[in-house]
Kinemage of the C-alpha trace (Angstrom):
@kinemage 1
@onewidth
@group {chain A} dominant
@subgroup {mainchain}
@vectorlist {calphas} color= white
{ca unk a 1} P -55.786 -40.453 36.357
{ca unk a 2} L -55.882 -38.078 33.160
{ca unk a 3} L -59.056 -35.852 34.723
{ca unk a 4} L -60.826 -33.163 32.798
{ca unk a 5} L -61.843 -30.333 34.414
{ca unk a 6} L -65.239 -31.036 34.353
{ca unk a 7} L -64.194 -34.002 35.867
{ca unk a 8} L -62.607 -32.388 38.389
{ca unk a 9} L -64.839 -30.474 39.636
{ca unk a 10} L -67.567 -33.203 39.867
{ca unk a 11} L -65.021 -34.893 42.335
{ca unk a 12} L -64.033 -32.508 44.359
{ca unk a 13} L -68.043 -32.016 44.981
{ca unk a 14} L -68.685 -35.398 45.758
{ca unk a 15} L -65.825 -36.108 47.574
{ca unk a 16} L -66.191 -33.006 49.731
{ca unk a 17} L -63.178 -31.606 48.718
{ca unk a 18} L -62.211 -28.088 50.034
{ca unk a 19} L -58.967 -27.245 49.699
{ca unk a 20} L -57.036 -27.279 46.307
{ca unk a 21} L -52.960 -26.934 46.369
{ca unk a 22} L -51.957 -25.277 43.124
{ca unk a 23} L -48.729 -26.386 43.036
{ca unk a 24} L -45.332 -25.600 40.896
{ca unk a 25} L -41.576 -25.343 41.070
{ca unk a 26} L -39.178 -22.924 41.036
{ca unk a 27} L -36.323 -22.860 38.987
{ca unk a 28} L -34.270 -25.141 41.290
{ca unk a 29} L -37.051 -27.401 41.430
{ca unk a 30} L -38.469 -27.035 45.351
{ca unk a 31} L -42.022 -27.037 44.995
{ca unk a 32} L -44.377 -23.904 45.786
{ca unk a 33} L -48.217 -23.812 45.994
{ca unk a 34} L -51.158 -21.674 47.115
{ca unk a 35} L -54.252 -22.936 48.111
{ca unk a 36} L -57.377 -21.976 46.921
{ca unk a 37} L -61.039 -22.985 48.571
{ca unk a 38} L -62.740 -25.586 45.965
{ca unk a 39} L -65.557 -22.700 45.138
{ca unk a 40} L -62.474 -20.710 43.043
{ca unk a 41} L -61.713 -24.156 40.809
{ca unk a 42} L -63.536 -23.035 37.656
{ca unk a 43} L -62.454 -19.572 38.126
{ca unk a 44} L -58.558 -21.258 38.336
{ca unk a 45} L -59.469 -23.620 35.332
{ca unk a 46} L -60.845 -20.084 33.242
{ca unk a 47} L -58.713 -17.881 34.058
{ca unk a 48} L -55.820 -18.925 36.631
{ca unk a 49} L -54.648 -17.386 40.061
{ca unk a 50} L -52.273 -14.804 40.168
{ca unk a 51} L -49.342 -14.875 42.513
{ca unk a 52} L -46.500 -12.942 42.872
{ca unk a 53} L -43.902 -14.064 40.980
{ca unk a 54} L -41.069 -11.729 42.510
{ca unk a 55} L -40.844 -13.508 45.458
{ca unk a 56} L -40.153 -16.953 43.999
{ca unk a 57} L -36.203 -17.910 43.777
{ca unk a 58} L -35.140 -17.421 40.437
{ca unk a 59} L -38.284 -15.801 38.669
{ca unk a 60} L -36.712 -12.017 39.336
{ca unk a 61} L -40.063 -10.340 37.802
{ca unk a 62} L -38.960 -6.946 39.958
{ca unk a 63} L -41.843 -4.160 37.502
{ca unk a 64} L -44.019 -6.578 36.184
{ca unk a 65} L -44.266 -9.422 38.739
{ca unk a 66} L -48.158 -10.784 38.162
{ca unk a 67} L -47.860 -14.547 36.539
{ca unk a 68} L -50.583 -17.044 36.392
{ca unk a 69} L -51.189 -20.777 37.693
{ca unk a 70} L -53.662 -22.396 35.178
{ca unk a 71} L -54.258 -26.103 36.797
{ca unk a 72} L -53.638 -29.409 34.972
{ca unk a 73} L -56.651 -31.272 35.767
{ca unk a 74} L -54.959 -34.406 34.886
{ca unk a 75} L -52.527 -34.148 37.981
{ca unk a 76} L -55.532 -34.221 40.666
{ca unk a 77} L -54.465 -36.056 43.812
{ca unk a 78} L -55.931 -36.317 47.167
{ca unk a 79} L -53.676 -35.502 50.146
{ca unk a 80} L -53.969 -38.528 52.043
{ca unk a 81} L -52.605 -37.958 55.366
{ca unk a 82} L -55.249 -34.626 55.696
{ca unk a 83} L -58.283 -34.849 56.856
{ca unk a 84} L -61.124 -37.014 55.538
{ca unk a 85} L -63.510 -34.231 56.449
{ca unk a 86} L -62.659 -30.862 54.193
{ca unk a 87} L -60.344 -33.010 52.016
{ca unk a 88} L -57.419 -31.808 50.344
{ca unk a 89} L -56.429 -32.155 46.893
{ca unk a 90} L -53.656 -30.904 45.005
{ca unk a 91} L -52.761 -30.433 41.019
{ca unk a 92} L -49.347 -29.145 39.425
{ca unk a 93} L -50.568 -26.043 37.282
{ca unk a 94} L -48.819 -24.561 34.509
{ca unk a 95} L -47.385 -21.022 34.600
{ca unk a 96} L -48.565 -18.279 32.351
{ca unk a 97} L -48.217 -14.441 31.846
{ca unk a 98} L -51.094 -12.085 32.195
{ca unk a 99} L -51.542 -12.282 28.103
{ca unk a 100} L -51.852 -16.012 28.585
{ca unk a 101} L -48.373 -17.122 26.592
{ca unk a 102} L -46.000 -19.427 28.809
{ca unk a 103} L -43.124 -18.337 31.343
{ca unk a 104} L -39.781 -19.027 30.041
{ca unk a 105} L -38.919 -20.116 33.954
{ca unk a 106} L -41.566 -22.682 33.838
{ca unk a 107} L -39.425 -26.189 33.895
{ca unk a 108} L -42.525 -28.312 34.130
{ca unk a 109} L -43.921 -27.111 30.789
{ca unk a 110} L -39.943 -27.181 29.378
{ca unk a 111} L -39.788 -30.649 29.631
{ca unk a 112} L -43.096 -31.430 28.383
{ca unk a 113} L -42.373 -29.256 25.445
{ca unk a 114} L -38.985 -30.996 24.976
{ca unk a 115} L -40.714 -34.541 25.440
{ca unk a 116} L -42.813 -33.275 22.585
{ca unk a 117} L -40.217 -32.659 20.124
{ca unk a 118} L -38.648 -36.032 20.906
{ca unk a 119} L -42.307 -37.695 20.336
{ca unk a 120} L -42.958 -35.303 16.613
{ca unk a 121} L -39.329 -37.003 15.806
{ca unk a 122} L -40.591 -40.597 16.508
{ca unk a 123} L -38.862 -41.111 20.751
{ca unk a 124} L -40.609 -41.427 23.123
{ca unk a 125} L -38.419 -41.198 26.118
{ca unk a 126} L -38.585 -43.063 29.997
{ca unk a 127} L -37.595 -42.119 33.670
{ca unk a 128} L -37.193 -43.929 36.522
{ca unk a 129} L -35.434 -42.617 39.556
{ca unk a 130} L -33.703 -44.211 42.564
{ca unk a 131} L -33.887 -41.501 45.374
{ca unk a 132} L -31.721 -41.768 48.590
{ca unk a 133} L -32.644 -39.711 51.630
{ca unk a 134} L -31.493 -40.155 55.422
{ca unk a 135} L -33.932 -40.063 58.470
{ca unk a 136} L -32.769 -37.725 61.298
{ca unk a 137} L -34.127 -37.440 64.899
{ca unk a 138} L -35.952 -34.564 66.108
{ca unk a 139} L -34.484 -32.330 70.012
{ca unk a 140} L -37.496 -31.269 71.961
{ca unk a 141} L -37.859 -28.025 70.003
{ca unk a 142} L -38.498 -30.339 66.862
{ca unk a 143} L -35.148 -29.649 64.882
{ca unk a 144} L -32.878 -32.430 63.544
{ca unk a 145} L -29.901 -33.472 65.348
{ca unk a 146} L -28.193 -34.927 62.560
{ca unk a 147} L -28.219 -37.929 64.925
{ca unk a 148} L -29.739 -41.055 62.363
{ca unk a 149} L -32.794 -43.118 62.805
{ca unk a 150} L -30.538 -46.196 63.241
{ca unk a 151} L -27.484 -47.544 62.535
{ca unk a 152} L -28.174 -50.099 60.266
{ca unk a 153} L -26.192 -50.811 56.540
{ca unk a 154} L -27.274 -51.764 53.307
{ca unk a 155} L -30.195 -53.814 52.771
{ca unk a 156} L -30.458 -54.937 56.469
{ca unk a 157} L -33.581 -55.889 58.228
{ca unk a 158} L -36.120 -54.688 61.155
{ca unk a 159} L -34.960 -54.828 63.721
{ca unk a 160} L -31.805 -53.160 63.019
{ca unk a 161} L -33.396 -51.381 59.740
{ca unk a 162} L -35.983 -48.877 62.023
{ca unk a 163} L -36.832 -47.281 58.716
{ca unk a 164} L -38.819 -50.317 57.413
{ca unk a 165} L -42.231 -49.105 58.830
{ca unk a 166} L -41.823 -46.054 57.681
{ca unk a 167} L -40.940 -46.680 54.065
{ca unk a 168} L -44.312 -48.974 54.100
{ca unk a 169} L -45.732 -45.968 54.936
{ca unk a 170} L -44.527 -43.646 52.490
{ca unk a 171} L -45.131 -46.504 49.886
{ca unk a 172} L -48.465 -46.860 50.901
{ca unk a 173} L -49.090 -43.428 50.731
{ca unk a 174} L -47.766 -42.817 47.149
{ca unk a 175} L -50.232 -45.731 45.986
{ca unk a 176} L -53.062 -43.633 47.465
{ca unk a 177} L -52.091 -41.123 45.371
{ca unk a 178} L -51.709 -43.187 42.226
{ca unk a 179} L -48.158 -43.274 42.180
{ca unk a 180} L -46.376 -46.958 42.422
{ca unk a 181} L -42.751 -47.458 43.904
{ca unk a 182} L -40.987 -50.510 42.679
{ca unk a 183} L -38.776 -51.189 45.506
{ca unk a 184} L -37.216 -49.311 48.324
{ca unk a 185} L -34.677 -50.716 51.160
{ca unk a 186} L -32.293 -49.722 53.646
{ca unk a 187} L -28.838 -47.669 52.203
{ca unk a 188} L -25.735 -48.130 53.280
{ca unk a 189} L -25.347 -45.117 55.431
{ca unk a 190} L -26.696 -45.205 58.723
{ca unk a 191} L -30.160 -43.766 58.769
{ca unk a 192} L -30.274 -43.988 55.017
{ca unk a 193} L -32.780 -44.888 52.626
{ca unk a 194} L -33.797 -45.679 49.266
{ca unk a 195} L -37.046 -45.759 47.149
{ca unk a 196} L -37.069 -46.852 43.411
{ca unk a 197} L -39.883 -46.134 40.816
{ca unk a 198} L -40.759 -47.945 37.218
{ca unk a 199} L -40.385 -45.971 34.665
{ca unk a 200} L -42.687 -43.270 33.349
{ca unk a 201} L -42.764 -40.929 30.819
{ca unk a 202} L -40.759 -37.697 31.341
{ca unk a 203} L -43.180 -35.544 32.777
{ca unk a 204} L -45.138 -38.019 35.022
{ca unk a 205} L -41.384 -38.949 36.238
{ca unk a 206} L -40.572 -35.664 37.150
{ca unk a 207} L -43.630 -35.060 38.928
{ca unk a 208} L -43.378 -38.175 40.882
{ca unk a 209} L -39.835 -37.206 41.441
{ca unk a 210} L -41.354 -33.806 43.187
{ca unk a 211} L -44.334 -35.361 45.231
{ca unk a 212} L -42.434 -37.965 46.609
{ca unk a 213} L -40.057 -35.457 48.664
{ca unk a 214} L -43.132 -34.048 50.003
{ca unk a 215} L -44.380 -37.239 51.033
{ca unk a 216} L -41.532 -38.706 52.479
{ca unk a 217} L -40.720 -35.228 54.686
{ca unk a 218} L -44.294 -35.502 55.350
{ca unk a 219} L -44.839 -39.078 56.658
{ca unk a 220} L -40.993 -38.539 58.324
{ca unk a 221} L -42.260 -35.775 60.061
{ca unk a 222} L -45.630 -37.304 61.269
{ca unk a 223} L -43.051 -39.749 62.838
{ca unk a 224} L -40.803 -37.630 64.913
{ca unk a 225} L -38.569 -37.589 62.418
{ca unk a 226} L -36.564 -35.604 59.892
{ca unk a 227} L -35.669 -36.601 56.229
{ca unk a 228} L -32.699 -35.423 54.172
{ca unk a 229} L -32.155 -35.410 50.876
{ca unk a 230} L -29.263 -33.021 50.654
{ca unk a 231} L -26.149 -34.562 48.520
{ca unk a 232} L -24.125 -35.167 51.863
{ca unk a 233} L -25.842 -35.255 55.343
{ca unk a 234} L -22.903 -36.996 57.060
{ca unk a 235} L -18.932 -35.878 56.300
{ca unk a 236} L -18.155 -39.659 57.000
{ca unk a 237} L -20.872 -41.516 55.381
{ca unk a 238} L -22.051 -42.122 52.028
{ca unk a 239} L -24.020 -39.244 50.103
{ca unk a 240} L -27.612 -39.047 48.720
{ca unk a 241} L -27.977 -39.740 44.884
{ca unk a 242} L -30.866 -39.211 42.166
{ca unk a 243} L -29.968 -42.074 40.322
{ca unk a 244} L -32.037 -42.368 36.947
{ca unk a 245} L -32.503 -44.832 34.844
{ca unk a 246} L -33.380 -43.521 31.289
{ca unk a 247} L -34.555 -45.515 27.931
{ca unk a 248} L -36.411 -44.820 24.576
{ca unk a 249} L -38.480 -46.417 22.287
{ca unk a 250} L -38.560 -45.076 18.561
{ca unk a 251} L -41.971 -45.969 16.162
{ca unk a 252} L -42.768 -48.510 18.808
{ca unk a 253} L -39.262 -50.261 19.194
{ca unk a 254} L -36.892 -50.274 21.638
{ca unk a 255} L -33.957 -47.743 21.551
{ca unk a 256} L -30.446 -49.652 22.304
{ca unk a 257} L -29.559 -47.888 25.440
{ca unk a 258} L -25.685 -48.157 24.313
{ca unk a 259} L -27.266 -45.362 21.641
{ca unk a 260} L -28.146 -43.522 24.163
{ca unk a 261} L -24.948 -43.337 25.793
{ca unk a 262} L -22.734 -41.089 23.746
{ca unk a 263} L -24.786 -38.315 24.329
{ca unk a 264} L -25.008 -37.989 28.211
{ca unk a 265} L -20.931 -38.639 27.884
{ca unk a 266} L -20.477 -35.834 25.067
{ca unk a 267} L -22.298 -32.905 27.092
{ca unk a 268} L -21.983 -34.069 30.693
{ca unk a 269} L -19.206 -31.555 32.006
{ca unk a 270} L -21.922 -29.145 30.996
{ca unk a 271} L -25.328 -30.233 32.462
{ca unk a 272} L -23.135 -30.639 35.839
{ca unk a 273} L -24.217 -27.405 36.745
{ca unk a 274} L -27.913 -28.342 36.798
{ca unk a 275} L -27.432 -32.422 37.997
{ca unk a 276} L -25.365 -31.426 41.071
{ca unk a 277} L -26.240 -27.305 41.707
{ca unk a 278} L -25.032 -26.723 45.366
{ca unk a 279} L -21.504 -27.211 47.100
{ca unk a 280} L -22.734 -29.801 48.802
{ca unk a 281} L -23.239 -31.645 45.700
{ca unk a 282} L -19.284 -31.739 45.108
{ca unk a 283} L -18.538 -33.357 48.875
{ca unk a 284} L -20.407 -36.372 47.333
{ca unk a 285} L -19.233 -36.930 43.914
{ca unk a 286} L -16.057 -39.154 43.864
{ca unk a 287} L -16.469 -40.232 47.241
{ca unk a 288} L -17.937 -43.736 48.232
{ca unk a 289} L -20.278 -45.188 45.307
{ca unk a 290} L -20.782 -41.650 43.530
{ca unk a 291} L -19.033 -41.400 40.461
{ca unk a 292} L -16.001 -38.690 39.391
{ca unk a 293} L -15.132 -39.674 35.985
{ca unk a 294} L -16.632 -39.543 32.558
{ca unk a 295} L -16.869 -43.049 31.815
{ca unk a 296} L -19.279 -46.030 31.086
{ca unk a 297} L -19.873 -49.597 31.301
{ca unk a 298} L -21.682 -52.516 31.526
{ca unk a 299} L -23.180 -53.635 35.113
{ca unk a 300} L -20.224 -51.447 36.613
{ca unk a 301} L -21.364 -49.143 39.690
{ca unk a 302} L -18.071 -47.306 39.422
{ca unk a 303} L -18.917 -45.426 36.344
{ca unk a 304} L -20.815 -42.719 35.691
{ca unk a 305} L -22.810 -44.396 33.197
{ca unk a 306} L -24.048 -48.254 33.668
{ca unk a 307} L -25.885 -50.699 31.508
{ca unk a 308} L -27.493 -53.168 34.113
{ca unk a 309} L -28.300 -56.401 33.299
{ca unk a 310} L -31.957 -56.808 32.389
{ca unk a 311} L -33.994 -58.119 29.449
{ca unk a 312} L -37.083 -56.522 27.162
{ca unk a 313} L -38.555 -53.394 28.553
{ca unk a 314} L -36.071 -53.329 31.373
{ca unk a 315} L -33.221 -52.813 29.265
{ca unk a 316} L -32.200 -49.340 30.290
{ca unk a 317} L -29.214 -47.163 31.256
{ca unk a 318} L -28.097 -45.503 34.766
{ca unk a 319} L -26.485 -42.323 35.182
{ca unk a 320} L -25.117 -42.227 38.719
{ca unk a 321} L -23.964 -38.515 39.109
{ca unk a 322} L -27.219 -36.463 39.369
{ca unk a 323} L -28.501 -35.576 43.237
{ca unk a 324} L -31.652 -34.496 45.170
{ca unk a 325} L -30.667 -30.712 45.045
{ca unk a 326} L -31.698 -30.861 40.816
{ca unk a 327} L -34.670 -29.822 39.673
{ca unk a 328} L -36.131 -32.955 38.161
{ca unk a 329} L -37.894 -31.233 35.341
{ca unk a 330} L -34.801 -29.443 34.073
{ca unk a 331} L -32.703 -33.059 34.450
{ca unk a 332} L -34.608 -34.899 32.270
{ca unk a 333} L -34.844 -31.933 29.869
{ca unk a 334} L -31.244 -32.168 29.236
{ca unk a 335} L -30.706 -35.354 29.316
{ca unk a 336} L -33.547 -35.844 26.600
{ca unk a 337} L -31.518 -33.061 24.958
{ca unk a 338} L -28.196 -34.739 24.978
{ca unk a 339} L -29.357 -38.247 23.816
{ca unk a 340} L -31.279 -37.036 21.027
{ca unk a 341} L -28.170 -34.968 19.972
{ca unk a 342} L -26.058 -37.904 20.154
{ca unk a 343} L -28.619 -40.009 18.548
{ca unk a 344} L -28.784 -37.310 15.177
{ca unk a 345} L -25.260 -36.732 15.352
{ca unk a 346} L -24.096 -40.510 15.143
{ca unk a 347} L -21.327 -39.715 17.977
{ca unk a 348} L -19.115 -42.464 18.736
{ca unk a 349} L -19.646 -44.270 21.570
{ca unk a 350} L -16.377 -44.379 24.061
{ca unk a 351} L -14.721 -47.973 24.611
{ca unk a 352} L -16.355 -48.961 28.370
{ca unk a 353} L -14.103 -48.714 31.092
{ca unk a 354} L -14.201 -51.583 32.479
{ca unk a 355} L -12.309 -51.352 35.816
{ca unk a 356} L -13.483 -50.960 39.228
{ca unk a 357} L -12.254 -47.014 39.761
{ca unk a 358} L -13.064 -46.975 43.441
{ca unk a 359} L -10.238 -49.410 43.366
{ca unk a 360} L -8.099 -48.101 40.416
{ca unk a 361} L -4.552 -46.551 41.312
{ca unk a 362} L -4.149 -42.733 40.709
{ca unk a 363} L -1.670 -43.205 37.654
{ca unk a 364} L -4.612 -45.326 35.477
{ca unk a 365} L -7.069 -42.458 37.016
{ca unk a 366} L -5.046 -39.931 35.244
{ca unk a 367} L -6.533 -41.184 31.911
{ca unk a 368} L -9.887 -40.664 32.451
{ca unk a 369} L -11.821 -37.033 31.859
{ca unk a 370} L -12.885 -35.889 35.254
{ca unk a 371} L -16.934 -34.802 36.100
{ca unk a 372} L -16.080 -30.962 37.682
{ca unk a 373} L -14.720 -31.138 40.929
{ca unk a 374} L -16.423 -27.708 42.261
{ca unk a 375} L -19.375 -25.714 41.675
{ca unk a 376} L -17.039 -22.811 39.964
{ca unk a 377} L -15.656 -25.500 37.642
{ca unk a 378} L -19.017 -26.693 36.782
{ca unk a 379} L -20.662 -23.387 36.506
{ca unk a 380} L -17.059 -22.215 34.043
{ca unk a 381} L -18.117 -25.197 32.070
{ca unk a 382} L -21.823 -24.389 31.499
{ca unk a 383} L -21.309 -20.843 31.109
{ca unk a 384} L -19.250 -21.828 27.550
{ca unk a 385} L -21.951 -23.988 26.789
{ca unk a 386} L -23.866 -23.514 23.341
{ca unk a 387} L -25.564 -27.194 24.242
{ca unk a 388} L -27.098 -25.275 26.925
{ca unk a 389} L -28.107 -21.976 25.345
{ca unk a 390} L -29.908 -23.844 22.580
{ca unk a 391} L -31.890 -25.619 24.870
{ca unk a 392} L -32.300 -23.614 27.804
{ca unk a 393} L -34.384 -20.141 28.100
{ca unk a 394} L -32.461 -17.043 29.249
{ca unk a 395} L -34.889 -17.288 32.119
{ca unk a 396} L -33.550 -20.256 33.538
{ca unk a 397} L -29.726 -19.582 32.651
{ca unk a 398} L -29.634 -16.139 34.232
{ca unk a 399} L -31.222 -18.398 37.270
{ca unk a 400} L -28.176 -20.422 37.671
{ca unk a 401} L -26.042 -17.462 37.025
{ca unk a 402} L -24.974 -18.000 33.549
């Protein structure tokens, strides 16, 4: 949409706009926001509103907790399912100190600062994420009962798939705001869902990434209903990925995504920690279609790391291991990170594996370095990370304990 603020506040008059969300993440990527009446937008534009930081997860800002949100008028979107009358809009805002100068535990504006330096080097780097989510029904006091939607498998139809008028929904209602899913289906869990998006660059990606949880608790909600994203709703059915799909162009041409590649395997055991972040995220990985080894290959949804088929601009890769507990905007930063140092580094890209390993005996298994297995054993492995403190602020690491 790529609104000025001048912009924005001529729309938000005509389109009798009163409410504005000023919206950001924490460090573990769930999104905060305060809303501020539409009469306070240039004073927000000028100046920004303060919150206090010391009650946001991660921001630890116990004597001098005052911080900033400065709106990005570029990010304006309407709230569609609130009321036509009083609308409500909502914009992702950076995060300043009182002497104007960025937060160090500001992800959002990490990544687009790490995007940068990719784009001053000649990349220009792509996202596109395939999110998985269950829908739950509600008891009479409105909480989930862990009981699914339906009971239908992967790519069925209505009317075993119940979850196909609600994904219309929730696609409809990202086009609203601008934002345009490629595909979504049924999963193969019961209950279970899946939404994919086209690429985009790293920080419209992200945000997308953000806004649609909101919308699909939202719509899921408005429907008696609950949605999960958590790594592993159901002990006996298949877990909830973040699958992305990542390429790069350089000076206008496409980026072999087999360059790419050696990267994400080199520095993998240590971005754990921030792709999978919560116990939970360990009862998925290795089990069913998620991926427990550090390997690659070609149209292979055993590995960690694919190369689908596709031609031209689709040409891309897949990394398989990340969930919805990450915070997007951290993700991509390290995974822009890792395939740039790959790239300047010239490191070798592994032979592919090119087995089936959900099928693979135990003694070929043995060959194969393992993704972490815990949260300790990731955390161990990020905590000896230089990778990480070179591209990281000490604000974020201290957030994830390291």
């Amino acid at each position: 949409m790529n609104y000025t603020p001048d912009e924005v506040l001529q729309y938000v008059a005509e389109e009798d706009v009163k409410f504005i969300r000023m919206a950001f993440c924490d460090l573990y990527g769930k999104q905060r926001n305060v809303a501020i009446m539409a009469e306070e937008l240039p004073r927000a534009f000028d100046h920004g509103i303060a919150f206090d930081a010391s009650a946001i997860s991660g921001f630890d800002m116990d004597v001098r907790s005052d911080l900033f949100l400065r709106p990005n008028a570029a990010t304006l979107r309407e709230l569609p399912w609130r009321p036509q009358s009083g609308r409500v809009a909502h914009m992702f805002c950076d995060i300043v100190r009182p002497d104007g100068t960025s937060f160090d535990g500001d992800t959002r504006a990490l990544l687009r600062r790490t995007a940068e330096s990719a784009a001053a080097k000649g990349y220009e780097f792509r996202f596109g994420t395939e999110m998985e989510f269950y829908l739950f029904k509600l008891d009479e006091q409105g909480k989930p009962t862990g009981e699914p939607f339906d009971e239908a498998g992967y790519m069925d139809v209505a009317p075993e798939d119940k979850g196909e008028n609600i994904r219309r929904e929730i696609c409809l209602t990202l086009e609203r705001m601008g934002i345009c899913p490629e595909s979504s289906h049924h999963e193969s869990g019961p209950g279970q869902n899946e939404i994919d998006f086209r690429y985009a660059d790293p920080l419209t990606a992200a945000d997308n990434a953000v806004i649609f949880r909101s919308v699909v608790r939202t719509i899921a909600a408005l429907n008696g209903l609950w949605a999960d994203f958590s790594p592993r709703p159901l002990a006996d059915a298949d877990g909830n990925g973040m699958h992305i799909n990542l390429s790069a162009r350089r000076s206008g041409a496409e980026v072999p995504p087999l360059q790419l590649v050696p990267g994400l395997l080199h520095r993998i055991r240590e971005m754990t920690r921030f792709l999978n972040p919560i116990e939970a995220s360990y009862a998925r990985l290795g089990r069913d279609k998620a991926p427990a080894y550090v390997t690659w290959s070609e149209e292979n949804r055993s590995q960690l790391v694919r190369v689908p088929a596709a031609a031209g601009e689709y040409r891309r890769l897949e990394l398989r291991s990340p969930d919805n507990a990450a915070n997007p905007y951290l993700t991509f930063t390290l995974l822009i990170c890792a395939c740039m140092e790959g790239i300047e580094r010239r490191i070798a890209l592994p032979e592919p594996t090119n087995v089936n390993l959900f099928r693979t005996d135990e003694e070929t298994l043995r060959r194969f370095e393992r993704l972490p297995v815990t949260l300790e054993e990731a955390a161990a492995a990020a905590a000896e990370s230089d990778f990480l403190r070179a591209n990281l602020p000490a604000q974020v690491l201290a957030g994830y304990g390291l």
